[in-house]
C-alpha positions, -999 to +999 in steps of 0.1 A: -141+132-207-124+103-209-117+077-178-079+070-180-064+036-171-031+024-150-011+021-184-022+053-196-013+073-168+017+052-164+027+062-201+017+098-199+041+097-169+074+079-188+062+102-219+057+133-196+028+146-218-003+155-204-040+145-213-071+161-195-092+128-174-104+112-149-088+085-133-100+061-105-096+062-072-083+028-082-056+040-103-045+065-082-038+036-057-023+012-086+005+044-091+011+053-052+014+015-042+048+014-070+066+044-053+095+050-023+071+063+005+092+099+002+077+105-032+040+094-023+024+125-010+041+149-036+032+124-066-009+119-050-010+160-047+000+160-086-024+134-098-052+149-080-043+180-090-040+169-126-074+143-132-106+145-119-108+113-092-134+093-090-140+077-053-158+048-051-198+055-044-230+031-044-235+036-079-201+020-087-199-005-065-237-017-076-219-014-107-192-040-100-212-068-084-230-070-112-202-073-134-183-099-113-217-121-111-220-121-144-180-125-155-178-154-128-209-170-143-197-167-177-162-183-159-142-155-165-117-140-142-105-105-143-090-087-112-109-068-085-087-041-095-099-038-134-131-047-128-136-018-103-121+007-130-140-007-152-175-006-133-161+033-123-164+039-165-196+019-167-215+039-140-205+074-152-211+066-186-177+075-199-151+060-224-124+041-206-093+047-224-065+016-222-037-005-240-051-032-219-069-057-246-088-079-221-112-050-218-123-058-252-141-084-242-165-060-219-177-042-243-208-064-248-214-057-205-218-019-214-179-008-213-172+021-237-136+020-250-120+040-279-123+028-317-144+001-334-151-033-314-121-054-325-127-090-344-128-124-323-118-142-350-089-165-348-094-162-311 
C-alpha cells in the first residue's frame, strides 16, 4: 500500500476518484487546516474513513531526526511538514506516492517513490 501525499489527495479530491492508501497524520492536517471550520469534522470523518492514518509514533519520529540531521548537514532545507511524511514512508517501508519533485532527491536517504530514479543531469 502506497503512502499518499498532500497533492495526491488534493487531486483525487478535485478529480473525485478514489485510490486505496495511507495518508499521514500530516496530510490529514495539510487538508483540514485549508477548509471553513463547518466542513472540518464531516471532511476528517471521510478521510479517515477512506485511508489508513498513520499517527506519529517513536519509530517515525526517530525516523525524522535523522533525516533533518543529515539534510541540514548536507545544507538542505525541506519543511517539517515533508520531511515528517516523508520519515512516516521511510519507517513503514512503503512507497510514497507524489507530484512533488524535491522528493527525488531522498531517494538516496531510503525514500521509496514510484518509477525509475530520475536523471540530475542538467541540474
Amino acid at each position: 500500500m502506497n503512502l499518499l501525499d498532500t497533492d495526491i489527495i488534493l487531486e483525487m479530491l478535485r478529480e473525485r476518484r478514489h485510490e486505496v492508501g495511507a495518508i499521514s497524520i500530516i496530510t490529514l492536517i495539510e487538508i483540514l487546516r485549508g477548509l471553513e471550520a463547518r466542513k472540518r469534522a464531516k471532511v476528517k470523518e471521510l478521510l479517515e474513513e477512506s485511508f489508513n492514518v498513520q499517527g506519529l509514533d517513536n519509530e517515525i519520529i526517530e525516523a525524522y531526526c535523522d533525516l533533518y540531521r543529515k539534510l541540514r548537514e548536507e545544507g538542505i532545507s525541506i519543511p517539517d511538514a515533508d520531511l515528517l511524511i516523508v520519515a512516516t514512508a521511510i519507517s513503514r517501508n512503503t512507497t510514497l506516492k507524489t507530484g512533488d519533485e524535491h522528493f527525488e532527491r531522498l531517494r538516496e536517504l531510503g525514500l521509496k517513490l514510484p518509477g525509475a530514479p530520475r536523471s540530475n543531469s542538467g541540474r
